[in-house]
Legacy VTK file of the C-alpha trace (Angstrom):
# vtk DataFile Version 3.0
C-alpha trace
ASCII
DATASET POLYDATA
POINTS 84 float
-197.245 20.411 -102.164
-198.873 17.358 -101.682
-200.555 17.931 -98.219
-201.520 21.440 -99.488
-203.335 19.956 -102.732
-205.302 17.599 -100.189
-206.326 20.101 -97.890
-207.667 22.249 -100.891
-209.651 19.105 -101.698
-210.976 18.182 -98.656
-212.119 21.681 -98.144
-214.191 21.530 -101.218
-215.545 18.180 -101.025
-216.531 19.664 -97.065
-218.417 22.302 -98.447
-220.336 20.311 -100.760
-223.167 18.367 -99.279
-223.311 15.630 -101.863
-220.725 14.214 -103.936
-219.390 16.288 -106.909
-218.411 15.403 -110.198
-214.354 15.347 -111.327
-214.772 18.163 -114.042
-216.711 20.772 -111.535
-214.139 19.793 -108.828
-211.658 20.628 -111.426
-212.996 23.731 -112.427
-213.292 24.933 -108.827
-209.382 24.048 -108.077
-208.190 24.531 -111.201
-206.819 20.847 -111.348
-207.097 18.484 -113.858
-208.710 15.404 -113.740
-205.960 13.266 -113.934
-204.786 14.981 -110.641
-207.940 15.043 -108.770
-207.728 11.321 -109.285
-204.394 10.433 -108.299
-205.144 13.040 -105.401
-208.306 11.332 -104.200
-207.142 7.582 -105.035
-204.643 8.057 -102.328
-207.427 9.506 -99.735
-209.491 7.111 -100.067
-209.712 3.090 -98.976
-207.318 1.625 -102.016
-204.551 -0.107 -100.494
-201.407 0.713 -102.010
-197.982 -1.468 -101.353
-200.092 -3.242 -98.938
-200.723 -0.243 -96.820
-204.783 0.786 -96.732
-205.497 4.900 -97.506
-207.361 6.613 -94.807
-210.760 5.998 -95.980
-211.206 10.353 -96.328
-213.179 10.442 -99.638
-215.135 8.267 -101.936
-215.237 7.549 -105.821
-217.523 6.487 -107.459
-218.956 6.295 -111.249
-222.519 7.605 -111.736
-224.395 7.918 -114.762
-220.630 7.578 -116.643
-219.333 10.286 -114.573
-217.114 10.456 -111.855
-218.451 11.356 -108.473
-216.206 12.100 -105.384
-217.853 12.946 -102.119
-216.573 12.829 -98.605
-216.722 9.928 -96.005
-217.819 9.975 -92.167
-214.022 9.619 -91.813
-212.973 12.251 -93.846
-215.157 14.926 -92.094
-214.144 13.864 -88.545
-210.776 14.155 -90.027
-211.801 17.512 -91.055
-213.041 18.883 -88.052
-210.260 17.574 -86.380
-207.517 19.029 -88.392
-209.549 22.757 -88.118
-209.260 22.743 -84.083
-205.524 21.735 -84.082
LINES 1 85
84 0 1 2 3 4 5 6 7 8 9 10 11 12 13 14 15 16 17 18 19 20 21 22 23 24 25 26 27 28 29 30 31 32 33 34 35 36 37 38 39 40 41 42 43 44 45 46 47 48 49 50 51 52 53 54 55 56 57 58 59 60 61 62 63 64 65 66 67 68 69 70 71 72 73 74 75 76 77 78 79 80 81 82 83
């Protein structure tokens, strides 16, 4: 469940060239917020239990909103995972 909920992601943040904010991400998956953050928390750089995330996506807060986009990582990872 898990791996499909990030590929859904990562697909949408791909077809996006800027960053989006949380609630239109939301509305395009259907997710909550809550979820797209726990989602893209692990994707990105935060280390958790000592152990760094993959660096895929970036958060940040703009103008009090939320804003995840895709890193240089992320799409390589992207591209990758399409031709294999």
């Amino acid at each position: 469940m898990a791996e499909e909920l990030n590929r859904a992601i990562l697909l949408a943040l791909l077809s996006e060239p800027e960053p989006i904010s949380l609630p239109r991400l939301g509305k395009r998956l259907g997710l909550g917020a809550s979820v797209l953050m726990r989602a893209l928390t692990l994707m990105g750089e935060a280390s958790l239990g000592g152990q760094p995330g993959p660096g895929w996506v970036t958060l940040r807060l703009e103008d009090e909103r939320w804003m995840a986009g895709l890193t240089e990582a992320g799409r390589r990872f992207c591209a990758e995972a399409s031709h294999g």
